[in-house]
py3Dmol code that shows the C-alpha trace and the ligand (Angstrom):
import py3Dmol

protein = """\
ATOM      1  CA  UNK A   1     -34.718 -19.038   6.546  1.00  0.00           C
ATOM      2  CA  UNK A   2     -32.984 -21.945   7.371  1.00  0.00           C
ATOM      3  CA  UNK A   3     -29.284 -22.430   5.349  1.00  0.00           C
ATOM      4  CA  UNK A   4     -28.849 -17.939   5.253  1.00  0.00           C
ATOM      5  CA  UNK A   5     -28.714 -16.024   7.995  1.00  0.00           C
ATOM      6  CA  UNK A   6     -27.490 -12.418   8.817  1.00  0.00           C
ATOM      7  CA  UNK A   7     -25.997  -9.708   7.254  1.00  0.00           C
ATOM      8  CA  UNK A   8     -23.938 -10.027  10.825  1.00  0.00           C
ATOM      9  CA  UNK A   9     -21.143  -7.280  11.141  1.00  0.00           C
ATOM     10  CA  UNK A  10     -17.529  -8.268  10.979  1.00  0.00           C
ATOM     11  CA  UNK A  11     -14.520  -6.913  11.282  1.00  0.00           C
ATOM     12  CA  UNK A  12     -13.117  -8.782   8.197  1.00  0.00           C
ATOM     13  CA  UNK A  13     -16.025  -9.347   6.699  1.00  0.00           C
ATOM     14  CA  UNK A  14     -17.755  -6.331   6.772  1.00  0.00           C
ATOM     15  CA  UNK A  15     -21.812  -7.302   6.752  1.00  0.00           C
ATOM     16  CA  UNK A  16     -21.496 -11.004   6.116  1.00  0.00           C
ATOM     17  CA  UNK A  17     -24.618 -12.774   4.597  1.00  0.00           C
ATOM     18  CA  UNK A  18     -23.809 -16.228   6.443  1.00  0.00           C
ATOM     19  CA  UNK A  19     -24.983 -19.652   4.635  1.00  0.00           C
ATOM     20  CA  UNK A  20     -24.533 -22.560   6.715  1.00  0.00           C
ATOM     21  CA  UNK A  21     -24.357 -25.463   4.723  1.00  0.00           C
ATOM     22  CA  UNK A  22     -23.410 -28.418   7.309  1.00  0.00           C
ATOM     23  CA  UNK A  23     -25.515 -29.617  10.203  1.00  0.00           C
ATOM     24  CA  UNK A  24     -24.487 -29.601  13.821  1.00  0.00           C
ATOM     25  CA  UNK A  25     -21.703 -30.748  14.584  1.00  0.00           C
ATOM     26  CA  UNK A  26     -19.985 -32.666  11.810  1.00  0.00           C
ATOM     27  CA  UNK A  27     -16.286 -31.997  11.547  1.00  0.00           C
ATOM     28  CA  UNK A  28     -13.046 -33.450  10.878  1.00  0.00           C
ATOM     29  CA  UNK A  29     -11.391 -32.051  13.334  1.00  0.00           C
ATOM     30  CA  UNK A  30     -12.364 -31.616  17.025  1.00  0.00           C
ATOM     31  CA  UNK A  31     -10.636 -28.078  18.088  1.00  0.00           C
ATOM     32  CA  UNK A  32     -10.642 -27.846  21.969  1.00  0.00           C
ATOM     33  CA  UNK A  33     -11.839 -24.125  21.475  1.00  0.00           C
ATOM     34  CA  UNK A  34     -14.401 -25.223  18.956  1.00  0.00           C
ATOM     35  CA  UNK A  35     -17.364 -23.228  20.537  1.00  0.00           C
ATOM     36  CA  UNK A  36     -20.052 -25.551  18.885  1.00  0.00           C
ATOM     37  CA  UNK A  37     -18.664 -28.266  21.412  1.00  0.00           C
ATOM     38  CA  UNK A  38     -17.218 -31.472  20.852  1.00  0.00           C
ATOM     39  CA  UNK A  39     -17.249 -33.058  17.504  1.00  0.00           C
ATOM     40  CA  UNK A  40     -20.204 -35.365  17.219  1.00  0.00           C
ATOM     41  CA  UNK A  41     -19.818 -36.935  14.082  1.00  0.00           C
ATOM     42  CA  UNK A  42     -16.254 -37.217  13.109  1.00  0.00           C
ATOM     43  CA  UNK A  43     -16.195 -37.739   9.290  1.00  0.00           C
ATOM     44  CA  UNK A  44     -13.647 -36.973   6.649  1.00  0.00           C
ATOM     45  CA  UNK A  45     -15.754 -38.092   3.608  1.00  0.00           C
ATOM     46  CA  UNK A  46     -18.256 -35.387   2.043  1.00  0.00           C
ATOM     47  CA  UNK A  47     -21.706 -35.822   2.269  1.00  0.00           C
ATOM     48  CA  UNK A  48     -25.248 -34.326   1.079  1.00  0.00           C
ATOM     49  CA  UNK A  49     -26.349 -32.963   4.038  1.00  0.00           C
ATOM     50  CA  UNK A  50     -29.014 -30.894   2.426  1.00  0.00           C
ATOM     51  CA  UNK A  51     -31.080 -30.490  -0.621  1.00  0.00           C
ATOM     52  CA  UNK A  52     -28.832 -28.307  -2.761  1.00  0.00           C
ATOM     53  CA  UNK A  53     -31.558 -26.548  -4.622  1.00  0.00           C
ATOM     54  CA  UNK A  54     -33.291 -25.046  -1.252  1.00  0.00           C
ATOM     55  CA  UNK A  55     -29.919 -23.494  -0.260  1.00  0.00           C
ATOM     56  CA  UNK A  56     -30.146 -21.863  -3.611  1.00  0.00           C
ATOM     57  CA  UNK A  57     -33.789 -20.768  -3.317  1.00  0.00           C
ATOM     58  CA  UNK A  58     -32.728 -19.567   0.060  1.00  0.00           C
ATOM     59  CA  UNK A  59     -29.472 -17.459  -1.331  1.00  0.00           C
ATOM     60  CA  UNK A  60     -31.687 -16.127  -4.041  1.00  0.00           C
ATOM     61  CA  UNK A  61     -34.176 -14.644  -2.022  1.00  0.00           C
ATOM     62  CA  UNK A  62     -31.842 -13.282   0.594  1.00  0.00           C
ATOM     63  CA  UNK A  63     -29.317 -11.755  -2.407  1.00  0.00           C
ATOM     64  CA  UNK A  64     -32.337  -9.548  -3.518  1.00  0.00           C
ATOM     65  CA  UNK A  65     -33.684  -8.449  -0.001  1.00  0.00           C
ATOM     66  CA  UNK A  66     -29.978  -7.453   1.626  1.00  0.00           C
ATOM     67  CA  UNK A  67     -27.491  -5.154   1.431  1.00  0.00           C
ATOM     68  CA  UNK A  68     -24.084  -7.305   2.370  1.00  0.00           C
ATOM     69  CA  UNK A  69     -20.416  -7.032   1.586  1.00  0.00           C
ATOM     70  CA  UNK A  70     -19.743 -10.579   1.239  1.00  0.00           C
ATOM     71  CA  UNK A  71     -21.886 -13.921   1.330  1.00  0.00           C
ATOM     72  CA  UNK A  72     -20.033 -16.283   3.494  1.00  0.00           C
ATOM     73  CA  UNK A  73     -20.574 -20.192   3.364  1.00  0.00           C
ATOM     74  CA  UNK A  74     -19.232 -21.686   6.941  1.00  0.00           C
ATOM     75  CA  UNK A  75     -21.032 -24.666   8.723  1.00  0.00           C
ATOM     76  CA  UNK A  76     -22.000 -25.810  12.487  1.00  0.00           C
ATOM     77  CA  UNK A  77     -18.803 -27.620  11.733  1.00  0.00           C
ATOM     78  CA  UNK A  78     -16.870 -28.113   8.696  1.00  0.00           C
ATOM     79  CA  UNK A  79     -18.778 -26.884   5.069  1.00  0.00           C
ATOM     80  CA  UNK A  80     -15.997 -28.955   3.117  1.00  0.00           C
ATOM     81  CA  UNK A  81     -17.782 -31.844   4.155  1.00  0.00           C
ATOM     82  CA  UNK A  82     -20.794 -30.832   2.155  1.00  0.00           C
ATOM     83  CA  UNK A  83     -20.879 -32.582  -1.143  1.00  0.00           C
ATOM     84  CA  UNK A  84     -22.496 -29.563  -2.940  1.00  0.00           C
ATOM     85  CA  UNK A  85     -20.258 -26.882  -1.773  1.00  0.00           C
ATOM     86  CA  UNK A  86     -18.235 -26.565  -5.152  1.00  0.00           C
ATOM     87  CA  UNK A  87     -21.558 -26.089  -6.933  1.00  0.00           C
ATOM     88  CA  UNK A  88     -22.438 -23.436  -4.666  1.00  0.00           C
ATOM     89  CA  UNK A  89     -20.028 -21.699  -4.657  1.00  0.00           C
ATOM     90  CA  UNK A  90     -19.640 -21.320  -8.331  1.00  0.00           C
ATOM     91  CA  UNK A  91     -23.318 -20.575  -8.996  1.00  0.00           C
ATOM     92  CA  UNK A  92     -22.952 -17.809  -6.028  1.00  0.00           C
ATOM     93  CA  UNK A  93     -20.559 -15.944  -8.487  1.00  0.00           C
ATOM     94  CA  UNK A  94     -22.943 -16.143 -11.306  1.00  0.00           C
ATOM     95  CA  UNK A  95     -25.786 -14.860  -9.435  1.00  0.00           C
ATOM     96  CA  UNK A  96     -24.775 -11.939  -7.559  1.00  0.00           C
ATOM     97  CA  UNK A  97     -21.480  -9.737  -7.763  1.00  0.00           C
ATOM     98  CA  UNK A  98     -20.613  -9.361  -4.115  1.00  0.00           C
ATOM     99  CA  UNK A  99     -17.596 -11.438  -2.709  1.00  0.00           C
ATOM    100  CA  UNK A 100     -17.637 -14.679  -1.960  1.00  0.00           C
ATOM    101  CA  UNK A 101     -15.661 -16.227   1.173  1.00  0.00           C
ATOM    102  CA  UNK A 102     -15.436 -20.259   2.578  1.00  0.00           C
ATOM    103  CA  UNK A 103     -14.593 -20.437   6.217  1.00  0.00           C
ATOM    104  CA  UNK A 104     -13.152 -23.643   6.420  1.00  0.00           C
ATOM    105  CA  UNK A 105     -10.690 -25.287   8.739  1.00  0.00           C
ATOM    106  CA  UNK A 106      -8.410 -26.673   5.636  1.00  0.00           C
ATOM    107  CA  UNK A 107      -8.124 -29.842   6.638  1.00  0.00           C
ATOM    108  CA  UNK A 108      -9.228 -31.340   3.431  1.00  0.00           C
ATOM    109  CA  UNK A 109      -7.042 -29.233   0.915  1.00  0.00           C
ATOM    110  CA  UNK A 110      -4.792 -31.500   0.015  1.00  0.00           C
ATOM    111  CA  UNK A 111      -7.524 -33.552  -1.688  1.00  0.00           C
ATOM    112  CA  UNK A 112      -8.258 -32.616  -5.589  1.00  0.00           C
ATOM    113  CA  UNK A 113     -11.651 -32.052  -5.457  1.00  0.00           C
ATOM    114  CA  UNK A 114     -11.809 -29.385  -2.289  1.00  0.00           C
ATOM    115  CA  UNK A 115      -9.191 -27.344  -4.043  1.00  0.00           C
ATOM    116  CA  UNK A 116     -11.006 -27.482  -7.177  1.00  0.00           C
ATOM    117  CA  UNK A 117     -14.670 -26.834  -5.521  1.00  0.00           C
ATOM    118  CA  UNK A 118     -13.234 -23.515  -3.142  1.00  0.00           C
ATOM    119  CA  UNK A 119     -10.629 -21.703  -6.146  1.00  0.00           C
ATOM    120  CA  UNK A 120     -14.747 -19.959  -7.833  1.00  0.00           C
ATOM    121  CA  UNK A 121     -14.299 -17.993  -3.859  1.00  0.00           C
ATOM    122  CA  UNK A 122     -12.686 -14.352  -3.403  1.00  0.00           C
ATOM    123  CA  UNK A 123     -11.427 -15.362  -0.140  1.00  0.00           C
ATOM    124  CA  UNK A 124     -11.095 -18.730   1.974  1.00  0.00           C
ATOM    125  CA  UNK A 125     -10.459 -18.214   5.743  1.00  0.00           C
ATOM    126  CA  UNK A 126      -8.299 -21.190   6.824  1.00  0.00           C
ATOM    127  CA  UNK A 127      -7.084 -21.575  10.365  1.00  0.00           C
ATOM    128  CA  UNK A 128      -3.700 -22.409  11.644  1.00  0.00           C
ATOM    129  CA  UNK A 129      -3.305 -23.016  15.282  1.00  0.00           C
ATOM    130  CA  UNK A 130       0.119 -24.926  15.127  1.00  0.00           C
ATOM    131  CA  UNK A 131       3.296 -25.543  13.945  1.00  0.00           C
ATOM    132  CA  UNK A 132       4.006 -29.344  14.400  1.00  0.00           C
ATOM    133  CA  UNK A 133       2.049 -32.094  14.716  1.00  0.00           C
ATOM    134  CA  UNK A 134       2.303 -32.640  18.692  1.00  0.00           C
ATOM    135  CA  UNK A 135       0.632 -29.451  19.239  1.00  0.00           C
ATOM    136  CA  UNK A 136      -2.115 -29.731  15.855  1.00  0.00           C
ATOM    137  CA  UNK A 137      -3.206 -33.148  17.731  1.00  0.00           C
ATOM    138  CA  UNK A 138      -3.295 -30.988  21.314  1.00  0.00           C
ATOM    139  CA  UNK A 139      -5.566 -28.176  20.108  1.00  0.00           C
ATOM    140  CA  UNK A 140      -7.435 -29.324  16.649  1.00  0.00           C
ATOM    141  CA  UNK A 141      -7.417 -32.982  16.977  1.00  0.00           C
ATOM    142  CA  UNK A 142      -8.057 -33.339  13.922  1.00  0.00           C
ATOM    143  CA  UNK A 143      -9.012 -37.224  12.415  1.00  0.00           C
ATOM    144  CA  UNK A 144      -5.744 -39.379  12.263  1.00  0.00           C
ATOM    145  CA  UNK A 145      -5.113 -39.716   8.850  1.00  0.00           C
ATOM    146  CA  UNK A 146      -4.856 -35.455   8.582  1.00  0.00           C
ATOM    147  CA  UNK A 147      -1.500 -35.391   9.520  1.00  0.00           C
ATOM    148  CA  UNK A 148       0.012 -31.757  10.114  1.00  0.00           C
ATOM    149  CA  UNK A 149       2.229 -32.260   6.928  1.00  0.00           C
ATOM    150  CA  UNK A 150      -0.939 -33.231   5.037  1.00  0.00           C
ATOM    151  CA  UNK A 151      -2.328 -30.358   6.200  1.00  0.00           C
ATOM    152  CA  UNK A 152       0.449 -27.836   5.530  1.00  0.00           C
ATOM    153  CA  UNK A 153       0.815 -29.222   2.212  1.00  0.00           C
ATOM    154  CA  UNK A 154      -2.525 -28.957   1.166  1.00  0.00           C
ATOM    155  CA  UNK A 155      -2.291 -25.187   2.046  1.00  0.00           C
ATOM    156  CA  UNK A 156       0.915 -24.692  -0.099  1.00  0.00           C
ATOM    157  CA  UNK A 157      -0.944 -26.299  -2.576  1.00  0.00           C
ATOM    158  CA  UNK A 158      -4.014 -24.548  -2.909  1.00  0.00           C
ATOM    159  CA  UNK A 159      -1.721 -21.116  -2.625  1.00  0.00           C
ATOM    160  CA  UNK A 160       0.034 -21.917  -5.781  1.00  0.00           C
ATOM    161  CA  UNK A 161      -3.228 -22.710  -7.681  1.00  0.00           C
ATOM    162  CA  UNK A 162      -5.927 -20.351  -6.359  1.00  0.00           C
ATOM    163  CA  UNK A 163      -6.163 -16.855  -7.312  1.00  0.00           C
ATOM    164  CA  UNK A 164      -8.163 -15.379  -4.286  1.00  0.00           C
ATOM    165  CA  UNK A 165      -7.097 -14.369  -1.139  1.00  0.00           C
ATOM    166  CA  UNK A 166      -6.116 -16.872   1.741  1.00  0.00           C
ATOM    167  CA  UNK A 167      -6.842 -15.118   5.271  1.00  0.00           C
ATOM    168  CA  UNK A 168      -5.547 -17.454   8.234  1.00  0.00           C
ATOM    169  CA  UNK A 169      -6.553 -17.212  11.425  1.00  0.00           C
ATOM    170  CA  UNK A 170      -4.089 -18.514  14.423  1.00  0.00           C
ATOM    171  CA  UNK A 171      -6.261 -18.946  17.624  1.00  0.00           C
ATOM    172  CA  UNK A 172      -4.526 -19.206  20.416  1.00  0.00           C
ATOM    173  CA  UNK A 173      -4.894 -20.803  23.802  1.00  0.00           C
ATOM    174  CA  UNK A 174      -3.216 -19.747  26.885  1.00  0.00           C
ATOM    175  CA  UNK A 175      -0.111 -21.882  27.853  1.00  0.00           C
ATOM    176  CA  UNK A 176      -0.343 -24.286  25.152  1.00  0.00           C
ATOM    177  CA  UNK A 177       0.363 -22.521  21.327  1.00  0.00           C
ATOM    178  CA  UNK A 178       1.502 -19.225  22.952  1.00  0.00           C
ATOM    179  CA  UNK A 179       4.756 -19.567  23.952  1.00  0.00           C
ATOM    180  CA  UNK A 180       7.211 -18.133  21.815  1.00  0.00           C
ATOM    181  CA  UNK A 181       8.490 -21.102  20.589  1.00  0.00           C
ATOM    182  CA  UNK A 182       5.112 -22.739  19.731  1.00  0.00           C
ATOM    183  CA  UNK A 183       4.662 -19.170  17.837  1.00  0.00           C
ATOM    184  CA  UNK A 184       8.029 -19.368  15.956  1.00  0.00           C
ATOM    185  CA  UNK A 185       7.103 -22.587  14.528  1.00  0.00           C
ATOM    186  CA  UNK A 186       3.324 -21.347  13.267  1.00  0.00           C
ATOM    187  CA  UNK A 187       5.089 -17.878  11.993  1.00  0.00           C
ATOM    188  CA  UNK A 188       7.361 -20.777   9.565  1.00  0.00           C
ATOM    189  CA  UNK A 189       4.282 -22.796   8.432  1.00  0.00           C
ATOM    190  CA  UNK A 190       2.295 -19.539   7.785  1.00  0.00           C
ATOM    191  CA  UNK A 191       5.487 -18.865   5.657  1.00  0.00           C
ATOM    192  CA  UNK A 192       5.195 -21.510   3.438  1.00  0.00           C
ATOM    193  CA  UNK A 193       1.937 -20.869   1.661  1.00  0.00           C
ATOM    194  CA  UNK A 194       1.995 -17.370   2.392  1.00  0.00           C
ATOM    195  CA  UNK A 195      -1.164 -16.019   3.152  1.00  0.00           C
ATOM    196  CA  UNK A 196      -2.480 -12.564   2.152  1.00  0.00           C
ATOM    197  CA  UNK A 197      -3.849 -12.231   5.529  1.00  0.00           C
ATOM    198  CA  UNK A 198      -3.286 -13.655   9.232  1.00  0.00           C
ATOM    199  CA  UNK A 199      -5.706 -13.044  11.908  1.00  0.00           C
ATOM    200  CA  UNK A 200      -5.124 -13.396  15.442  1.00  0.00           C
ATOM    201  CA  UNK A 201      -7.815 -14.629  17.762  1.00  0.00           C
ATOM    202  CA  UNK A 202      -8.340 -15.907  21.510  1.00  0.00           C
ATOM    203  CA  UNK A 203     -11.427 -17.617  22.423  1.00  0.00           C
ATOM    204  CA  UNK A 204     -14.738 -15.693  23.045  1.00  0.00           C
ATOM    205  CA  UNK A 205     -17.204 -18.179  23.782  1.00  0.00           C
ATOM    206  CA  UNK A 206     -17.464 -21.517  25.931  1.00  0.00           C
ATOM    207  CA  UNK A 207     -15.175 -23.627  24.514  1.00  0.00           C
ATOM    208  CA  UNK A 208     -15.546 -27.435  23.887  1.00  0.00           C
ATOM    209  CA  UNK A 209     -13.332 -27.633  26.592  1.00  0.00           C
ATOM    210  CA  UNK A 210     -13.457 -25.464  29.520  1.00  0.00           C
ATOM    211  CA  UNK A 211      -9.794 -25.541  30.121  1.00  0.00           C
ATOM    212  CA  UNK A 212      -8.924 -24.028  26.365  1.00  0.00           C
ATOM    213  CA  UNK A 213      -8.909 -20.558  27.874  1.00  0.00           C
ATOM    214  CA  UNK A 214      -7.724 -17.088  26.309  1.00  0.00           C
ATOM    215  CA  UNK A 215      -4.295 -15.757  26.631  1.00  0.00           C
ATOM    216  CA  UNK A 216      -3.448 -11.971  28.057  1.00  0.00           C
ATOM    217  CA  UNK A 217      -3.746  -9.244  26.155  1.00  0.00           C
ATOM    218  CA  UNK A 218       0.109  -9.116  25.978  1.00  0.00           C
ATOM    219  CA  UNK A 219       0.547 -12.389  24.749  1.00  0.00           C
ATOM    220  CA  UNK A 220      -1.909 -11.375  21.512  1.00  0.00           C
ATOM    221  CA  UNK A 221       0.440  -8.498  21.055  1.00  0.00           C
ATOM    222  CA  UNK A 222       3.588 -10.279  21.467  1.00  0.00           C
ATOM    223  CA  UNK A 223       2.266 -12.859  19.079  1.00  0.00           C
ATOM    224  CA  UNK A 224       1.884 -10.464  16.705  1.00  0.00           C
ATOM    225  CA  UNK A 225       5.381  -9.278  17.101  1.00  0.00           C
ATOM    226  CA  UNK A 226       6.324 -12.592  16.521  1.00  0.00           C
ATOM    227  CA  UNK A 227       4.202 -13.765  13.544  1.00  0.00           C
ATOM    228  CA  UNK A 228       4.886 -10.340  11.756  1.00  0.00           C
ATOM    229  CA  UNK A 229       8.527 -11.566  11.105  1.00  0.00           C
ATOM    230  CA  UNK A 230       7.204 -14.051   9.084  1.00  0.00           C
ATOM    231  CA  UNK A 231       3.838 -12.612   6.932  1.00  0.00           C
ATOM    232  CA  UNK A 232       2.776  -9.559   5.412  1.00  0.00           C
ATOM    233  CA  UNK A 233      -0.315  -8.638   7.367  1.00  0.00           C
ATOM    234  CA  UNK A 234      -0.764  -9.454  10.590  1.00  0.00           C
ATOM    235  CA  UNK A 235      -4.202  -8.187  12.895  1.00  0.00           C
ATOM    236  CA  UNK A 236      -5.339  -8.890  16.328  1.00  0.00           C
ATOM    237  CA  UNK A 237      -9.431  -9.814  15.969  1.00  0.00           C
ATOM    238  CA  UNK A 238     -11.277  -8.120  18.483  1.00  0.00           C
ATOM    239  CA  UNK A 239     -13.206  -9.470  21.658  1.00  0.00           C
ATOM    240  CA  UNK A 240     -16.227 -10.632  19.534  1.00  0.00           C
ATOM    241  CA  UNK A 241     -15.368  -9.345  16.457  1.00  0.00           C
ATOM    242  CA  UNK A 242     -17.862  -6.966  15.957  1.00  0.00           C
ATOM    243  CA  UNK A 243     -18.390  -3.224  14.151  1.00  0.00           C
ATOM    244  CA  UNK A 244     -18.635  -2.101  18.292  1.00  0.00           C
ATOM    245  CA  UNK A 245     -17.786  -3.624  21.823  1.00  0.00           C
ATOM    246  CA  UNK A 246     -20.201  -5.139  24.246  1.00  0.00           C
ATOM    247  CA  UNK A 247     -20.072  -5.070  27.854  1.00  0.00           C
ATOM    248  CA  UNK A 248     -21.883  -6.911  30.556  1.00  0.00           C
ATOM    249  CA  UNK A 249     -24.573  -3.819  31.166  1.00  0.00           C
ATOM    250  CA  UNK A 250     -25.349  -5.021  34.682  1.00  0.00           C
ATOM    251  CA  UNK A 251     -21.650  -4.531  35.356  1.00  0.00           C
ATOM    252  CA  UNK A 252     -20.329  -2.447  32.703  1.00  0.00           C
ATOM    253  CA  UNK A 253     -17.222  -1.442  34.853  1.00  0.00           C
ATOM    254  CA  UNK A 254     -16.072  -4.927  35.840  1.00  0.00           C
ATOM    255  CA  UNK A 255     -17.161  -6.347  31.918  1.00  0.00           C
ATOM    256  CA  UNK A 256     -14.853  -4.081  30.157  1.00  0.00           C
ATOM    257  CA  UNK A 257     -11.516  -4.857  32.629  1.00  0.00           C
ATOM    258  CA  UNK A 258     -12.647  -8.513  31.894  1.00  0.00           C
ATOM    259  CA  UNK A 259     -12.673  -7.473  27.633  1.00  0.00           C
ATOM    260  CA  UNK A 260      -9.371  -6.040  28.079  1.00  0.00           C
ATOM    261  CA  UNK A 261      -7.576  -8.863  29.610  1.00  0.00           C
ATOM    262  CA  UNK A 262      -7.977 -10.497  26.368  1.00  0.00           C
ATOM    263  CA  UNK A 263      -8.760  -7.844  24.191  1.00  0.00           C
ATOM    264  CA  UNK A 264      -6.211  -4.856  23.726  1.00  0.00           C
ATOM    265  CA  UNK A 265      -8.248  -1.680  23.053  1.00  0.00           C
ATOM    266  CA  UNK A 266      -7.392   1.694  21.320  1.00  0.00           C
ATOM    267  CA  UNK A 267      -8.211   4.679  23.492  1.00  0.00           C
ATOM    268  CA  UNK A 268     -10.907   5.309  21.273  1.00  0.00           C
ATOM    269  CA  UNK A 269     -12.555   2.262  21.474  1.00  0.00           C
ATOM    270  CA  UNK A 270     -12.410   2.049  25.307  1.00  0.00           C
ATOM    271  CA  UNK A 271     -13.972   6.191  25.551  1.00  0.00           C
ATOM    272  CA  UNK A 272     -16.848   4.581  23.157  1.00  0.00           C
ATOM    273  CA  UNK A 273     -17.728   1.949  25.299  1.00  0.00           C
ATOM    274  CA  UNK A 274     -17.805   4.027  28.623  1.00  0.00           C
ATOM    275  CA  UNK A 275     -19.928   6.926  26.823  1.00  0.00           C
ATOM    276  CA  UNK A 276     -22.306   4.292  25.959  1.00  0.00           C
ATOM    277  CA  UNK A 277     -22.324   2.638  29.334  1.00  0.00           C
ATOM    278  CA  UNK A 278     -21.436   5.469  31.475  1.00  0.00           C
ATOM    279  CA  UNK A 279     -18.364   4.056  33.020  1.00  0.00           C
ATOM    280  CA  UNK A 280     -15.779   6.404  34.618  1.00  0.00           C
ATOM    281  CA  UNK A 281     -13.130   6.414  31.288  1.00  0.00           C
ATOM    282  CA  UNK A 282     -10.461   7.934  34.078  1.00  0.00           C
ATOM    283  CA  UNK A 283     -10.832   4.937  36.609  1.00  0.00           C
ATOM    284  CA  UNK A 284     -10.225   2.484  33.664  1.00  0.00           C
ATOM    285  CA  UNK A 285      -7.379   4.844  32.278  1.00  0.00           C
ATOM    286  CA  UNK A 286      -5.969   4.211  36.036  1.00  0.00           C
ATOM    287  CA  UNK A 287      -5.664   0.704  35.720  1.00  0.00           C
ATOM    288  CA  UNK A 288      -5.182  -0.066  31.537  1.00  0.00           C
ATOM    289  CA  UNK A 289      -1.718  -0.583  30.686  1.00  0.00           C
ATOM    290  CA  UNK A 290      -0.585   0.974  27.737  1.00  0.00           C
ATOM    291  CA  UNK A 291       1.304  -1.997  24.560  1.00  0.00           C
ATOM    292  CA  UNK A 292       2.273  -0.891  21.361  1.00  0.00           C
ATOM    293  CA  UNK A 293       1.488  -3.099  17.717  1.00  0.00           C
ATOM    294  CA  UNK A 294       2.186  -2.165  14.581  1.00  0.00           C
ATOM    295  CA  UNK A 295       2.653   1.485  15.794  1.00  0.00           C
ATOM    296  CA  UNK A 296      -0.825   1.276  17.011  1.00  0.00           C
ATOM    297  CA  UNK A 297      -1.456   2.071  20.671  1.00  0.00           C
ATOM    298  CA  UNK A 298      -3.478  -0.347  22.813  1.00  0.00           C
ATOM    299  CA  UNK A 299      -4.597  -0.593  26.584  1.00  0.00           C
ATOM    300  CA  UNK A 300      -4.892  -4.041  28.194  1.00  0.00           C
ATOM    301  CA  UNK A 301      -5.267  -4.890  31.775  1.00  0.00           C
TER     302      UNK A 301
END
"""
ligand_1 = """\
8
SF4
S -12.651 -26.909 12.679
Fe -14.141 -25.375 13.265
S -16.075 -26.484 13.505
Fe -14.452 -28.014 13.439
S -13.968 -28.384 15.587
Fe -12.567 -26.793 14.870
S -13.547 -24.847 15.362
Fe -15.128 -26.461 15.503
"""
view = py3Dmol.view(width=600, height=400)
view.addModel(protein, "pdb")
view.setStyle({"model": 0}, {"cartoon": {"style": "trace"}})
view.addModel(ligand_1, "xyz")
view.setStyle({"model": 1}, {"stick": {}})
view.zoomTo()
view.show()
């Protein structure tokens, strides 16, 4: 197939039947932890990327073959940007009953026609990585005329008119949206359109730019301390956001430490992953620190 791929497991998603409905790498903003790389063509204006009635052919065929929790629409960049997605989307509800869920990076909600093409969708995933403008242009750079008050205001907007679910996601990138001040300020705007969900996350892959690195484990936790006070839900995404952990299994030992200085870990989760790769669970007990979220033990290191 080439638009659906998967059922991949997710933590939020359960098993997500992906459709990718934008070629590589056509955004409208250039995130410096985007792990497609840099932005290659950097549009705002939709286009028709594909023929619209393959996807479907596609999504038909793959509907009827797999068992899936939700069918997902993302891109290799941003699926907004796809002329047909609105169609899509609202044919997807009509032809199967499972849930139906846009990753997108919102940058185009405060135009009419996105809002109008996403609210057929159970659940949009939108991200927010900042809470000014200075530090939206540091880590999204997103095309000049999406200004971070466009942005934000496109958000509140689609809140008060959709009926789904929003989930955000806030990734975050050591020293530069962190701090708690930077966090403060993204705790306000997630405040203002209120999402059902917020999802922290620290970059897992090579990022378009090799100095966007992860934070510690401790500043995921502390962030979600700090963006509790301002949302109802707030979860910390796991290493690579998976049903299970993987570890290096040429150095299983050394791979996990690695995991959970940017992953906190239950206990459970750590004993899982030594079972399956025989590592010592005492000498990693030895040297995991113990942090506390939402009543929820973790171990970092
Ligand atoms: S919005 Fe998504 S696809 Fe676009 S640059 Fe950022 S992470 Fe990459």
């Amino acid at each position: 197939m080439k638009y659906v791929f998967g059922p991949v497991p997710s933590r939020r998603f359960g098993r997500s039947l992906g459709v990718n409905v934008v070629p590589l790498k056509v955004c409208n903003w250039n995130c410096i932890y985007c792990q497609l790389g840099r932005t290659t063509t950097f549009i705002n204006e939709e286009r028709d990327f594909f023929e619209e009635k393959e996807i479907k052919k596609e999504i038909e065929e793959a509907v009827k073959i797999f068992d899936y929790d939700y069918l997902t629409f993302i891109g290799d960049g941003e699926p907004t940007l796809y002329s047909k997605l609105g169609e899509l989307v609202k044919w997807s509800k009509k032809i199967q009953d499972k849930r139906v869920a846009v990753f997108t990076n919102g940058g185009r909600l405060y135009l009419d026609k996105v809002r109008e093409d996403l609210s057929p969708a159970d659940v949009i995933k939108v991200s927010t990585d900042a809470g000014d403008e200075r530090t939206f242009r540091i880590v999204d750079r997103p095309r000049r005329e999406i200004t971070f008050t466009k942005f934000l205001e496109g958000l509140q907007k689609f809140r008060k008119e959709f009926s789904g679910e929003i989930w955000a996601e806030v990734m975050l990138i050591k020293g530069i949206n962190d701090k708690d001040e930077e966090l403060e300020k993204i705790g306000e705007a997630l405040s203002t359109f209120n999402p059902n969900k917020v999802h922290i996350m620290a970059p897992t892959r090579p990022p378009a730019e090799k100095w966007a690195s992860p934070p510690s484990a401790e500043s995921l936790i502390k962030a979600g301390k700090i963006l509790s006070k301002y949302v109802r839900e707030v979860n910390i995404i796991d290493y690579v956001e998976r049903g299970k952990f993987y570890v290096d299994p040429k150095n299983p030992l050394e791979s996990l430490l690695l995991t959970l200085k940017i992953q906190p870990m239950t206990e459970e989760e750590i004993r899982e992953v030594c079972a399956e790769y025989n590592i010592d669970l005492k000498e990693v007990m030895k040297v995991a620190k113990e942090v506390e979220f939402n009543g929820i033990k973790y171990f970092v290191y």
